[in-house]
N, C-alpha and C positions, 0 to 999 in steps of 0.2 A: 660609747656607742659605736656602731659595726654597721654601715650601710649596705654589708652584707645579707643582713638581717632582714634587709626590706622587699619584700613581696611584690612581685611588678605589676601584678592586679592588682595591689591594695589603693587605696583612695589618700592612705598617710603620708606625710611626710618621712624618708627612711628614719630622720630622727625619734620621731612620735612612733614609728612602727616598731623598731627597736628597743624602746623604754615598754610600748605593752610585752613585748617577748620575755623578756627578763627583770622586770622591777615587781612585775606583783606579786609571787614569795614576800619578797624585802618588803616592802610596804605593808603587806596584812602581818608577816611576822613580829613586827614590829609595831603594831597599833593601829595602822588605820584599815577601818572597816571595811570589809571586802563590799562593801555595796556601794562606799563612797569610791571606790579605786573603780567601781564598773560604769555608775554612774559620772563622774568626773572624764574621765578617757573614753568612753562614749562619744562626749562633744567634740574632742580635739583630735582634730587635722591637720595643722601644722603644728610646729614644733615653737613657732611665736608666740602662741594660744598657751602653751601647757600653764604657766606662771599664775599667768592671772586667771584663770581656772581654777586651779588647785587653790588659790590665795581667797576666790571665792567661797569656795567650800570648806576652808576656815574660819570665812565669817559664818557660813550657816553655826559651827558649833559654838563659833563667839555669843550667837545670839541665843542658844539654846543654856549656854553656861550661865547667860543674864537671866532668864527664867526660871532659871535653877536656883539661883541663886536668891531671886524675887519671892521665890515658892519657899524659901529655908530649907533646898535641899544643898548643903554646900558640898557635899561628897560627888553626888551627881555632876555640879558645877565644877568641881576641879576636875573630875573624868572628861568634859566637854571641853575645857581648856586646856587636857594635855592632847586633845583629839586636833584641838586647832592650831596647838603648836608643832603637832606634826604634819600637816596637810600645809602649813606656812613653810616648813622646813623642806617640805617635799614640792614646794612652789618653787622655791631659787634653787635648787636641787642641780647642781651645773647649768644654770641659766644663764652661762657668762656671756651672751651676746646681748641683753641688756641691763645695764648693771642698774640702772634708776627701778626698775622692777623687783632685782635680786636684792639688793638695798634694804628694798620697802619691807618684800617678806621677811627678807631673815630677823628685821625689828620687829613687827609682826611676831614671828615666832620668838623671841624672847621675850615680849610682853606678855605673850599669854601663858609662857611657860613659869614667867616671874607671879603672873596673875594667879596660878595653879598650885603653888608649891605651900600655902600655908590650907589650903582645902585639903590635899591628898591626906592617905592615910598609909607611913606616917608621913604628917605634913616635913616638905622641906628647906632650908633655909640656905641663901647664899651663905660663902665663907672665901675669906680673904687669907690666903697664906702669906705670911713675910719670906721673900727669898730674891737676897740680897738686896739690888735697890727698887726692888719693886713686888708686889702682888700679884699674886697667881691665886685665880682666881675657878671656883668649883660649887656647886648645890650637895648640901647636907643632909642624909634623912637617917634618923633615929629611931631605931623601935621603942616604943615604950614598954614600962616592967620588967625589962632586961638591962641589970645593975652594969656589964661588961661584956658587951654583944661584940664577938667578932667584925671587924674591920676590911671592907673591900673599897678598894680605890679603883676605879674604873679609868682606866688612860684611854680617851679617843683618838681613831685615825688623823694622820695629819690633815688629810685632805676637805675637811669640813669638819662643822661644829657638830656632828652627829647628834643631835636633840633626839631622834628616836630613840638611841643607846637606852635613854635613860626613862625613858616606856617600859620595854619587854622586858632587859635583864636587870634594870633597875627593878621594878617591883617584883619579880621571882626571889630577888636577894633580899628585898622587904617582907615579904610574905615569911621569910626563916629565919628574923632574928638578926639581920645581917646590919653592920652601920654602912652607909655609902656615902662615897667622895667619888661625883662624876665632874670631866670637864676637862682634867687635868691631863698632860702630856710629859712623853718619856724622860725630859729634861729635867723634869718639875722632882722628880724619884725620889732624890736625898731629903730635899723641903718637903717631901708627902712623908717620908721613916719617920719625921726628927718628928713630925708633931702627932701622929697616926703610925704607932710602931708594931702593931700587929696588924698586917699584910696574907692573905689567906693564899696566895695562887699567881704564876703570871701565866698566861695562855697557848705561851709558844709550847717546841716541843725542849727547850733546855732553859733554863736560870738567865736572867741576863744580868750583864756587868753592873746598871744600876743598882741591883736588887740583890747579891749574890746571897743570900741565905734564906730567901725564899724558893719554894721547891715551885715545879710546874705542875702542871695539873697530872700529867702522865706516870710523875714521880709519885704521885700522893694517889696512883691506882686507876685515875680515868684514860682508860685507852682510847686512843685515837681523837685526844681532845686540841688537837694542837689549830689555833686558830690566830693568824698573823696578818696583816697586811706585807704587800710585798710590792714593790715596784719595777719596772724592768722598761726597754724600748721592745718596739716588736714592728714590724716593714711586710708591706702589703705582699699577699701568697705570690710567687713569681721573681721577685727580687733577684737579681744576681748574688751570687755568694760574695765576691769579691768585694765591694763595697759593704756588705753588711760582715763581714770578718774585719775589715778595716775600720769601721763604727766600733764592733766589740770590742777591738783592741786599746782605743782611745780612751772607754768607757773604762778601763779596768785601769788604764793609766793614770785616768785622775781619782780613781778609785783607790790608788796603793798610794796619795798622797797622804801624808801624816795630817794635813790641816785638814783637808777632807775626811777621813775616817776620823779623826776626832770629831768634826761637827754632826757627823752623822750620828755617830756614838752617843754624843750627849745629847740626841733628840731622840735618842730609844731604838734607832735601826741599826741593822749589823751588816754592812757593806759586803756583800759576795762577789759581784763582778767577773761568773763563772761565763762558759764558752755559751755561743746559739743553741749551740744542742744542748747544754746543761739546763738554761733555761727552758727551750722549748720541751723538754720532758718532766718541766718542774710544774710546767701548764697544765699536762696532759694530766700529769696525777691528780692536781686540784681540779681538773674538770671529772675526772673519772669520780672523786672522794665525794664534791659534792653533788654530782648527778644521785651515786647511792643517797645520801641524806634524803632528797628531794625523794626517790622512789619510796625510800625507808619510812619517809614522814606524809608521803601522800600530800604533797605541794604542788597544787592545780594553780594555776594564772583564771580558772575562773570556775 
């Protein structure tokens, strides 16, 4: 968040004023109902509020999936419970300033998400991978009537457990026949081939080291599909150059360690460690690429 963002007439906290500027695209793309995203943010003014708001408005669908459920509508009832696990998800949602809250939801949202997965259609099933001396762990969903449905393994950002992931492009890839493996991370690669060996796509714009014989999306025709998380530092507008050249250089230095790029490597990122200016013109393109999306696709915040 960017308390640039924040409006000096508004009544918000810059926190709160900043998550309505830019989360509600993300949120309605993703599953929750634009009514719940106007009504819920409506009430909140500060940013101590957002949690237990949004965690409320997860019970409302909790108690609409028990209804559903009462009524013998279990379809209905797992659409309610994947409604509640995302409004629980989007409760602890960077709530790092109180963790007994963010806690509560993020259980919250795997109960209901756990609660949800043999309703859905198709219904889904945890699954345990062996790799090495432990478990890696991901939700299964299988089309039925299709003897050997193509295979997509969905790898989530590191930065949360993304529960909505497995909303929006999860059931587009259900809707076409597609098997899904969500949950799992870049490290996980080789233990995702050895047991799920047809692999459709990875999303960058090239192959990566885990995976090298799977093609990307661009290779296989879809242009301008290239979709990546990226990390970087960045230092409030005015900054002196001199200190923030001397940060870059540090940054690239522990960046060319071998123990470094190898850890990074095995979590699925690819260490660049380029100049200020290389980065800040790698901003300006992904603001530019997906400002068009947003015109292209007519994504209103309200």
């Amino acid at each position: 968040m960017n308390a640039a963002d924040h409006k000096p007439d508004s009544p918000n906290d810059p926190r709160v004023e900043a998550a309505l500027n830019h989360w509600a695209p993300r949120f309605v793309a993703n599953g929750v109902p634009l009514a719940d995203f106007q009504e819920v943010t409506a009430g909140i003014r500060r940013w101590e509020e957002w949690c237990a708001a949004w965690s409320a408005r997860g019970r409302v669908h909790e108690a609409l999936a028990e209804e559903a459920i009462a009524a013998g509508y279990a379809l209905s009832a797992g659409a309610h419970l994947t409604r509640a696990a995302l409004c629980h998800h989007f409760a602890k949602f960077l709530f790092v300033n109180d963790y007994a809250q963010m806690h509560a939801a993020h259980a919250r949202a795997v109960d209901c998400r756990k609660r949800a997965l043999p309703l859905i259609d198709p219904p889904g099933e945890r699954v345990a991978i062996p790799h090495e001396a432990t478990q890696l762990y991901g939700i299964l969903r299988k089309p039925a009537g299709i003897a050997k449905p193509a295979i997509v393994v969905m790898c989530m950002g590191l930065d949360s457990a993304k529960e909505e992931s497995l909303e929006a492009i999860g059931e587009a890839l259900a809707e076409n026949g597609r098997v899904i493996v969500t949950g799992c991370m870049g490290e996980e690669a080789a233990t995702i081939r050895a047991k799920f060996p047809e692999v459709l796509a990875v999303t960058g714009a090239k192959r990566i080291p885990q995976m090298p014989d799977v093609p990307s999306w661009q290779e296989q025709g879809v242009a301008n599909a290239e979709v990546v998380n990226y990390w970087g530092i960045v230092a409030p507008a005015g900054t002196p150059r001199e200190p923030i050249a001397r940060l870059a250089a540090e940054v690239r230095r522990v960046l060319a360690q071998p123990d470094v790029r190898e850890r990074l490597t095995n979590e699925g990122a690819e260490p660049v460690g380029g100049s200020p200016a290389e980065f800040g013109a790698h901003i300006k393109r992904e603001l530019a690429r997906w400002s068009q999306v947003i015109k292209q696709a007519k994504i209103k915040p309200d």
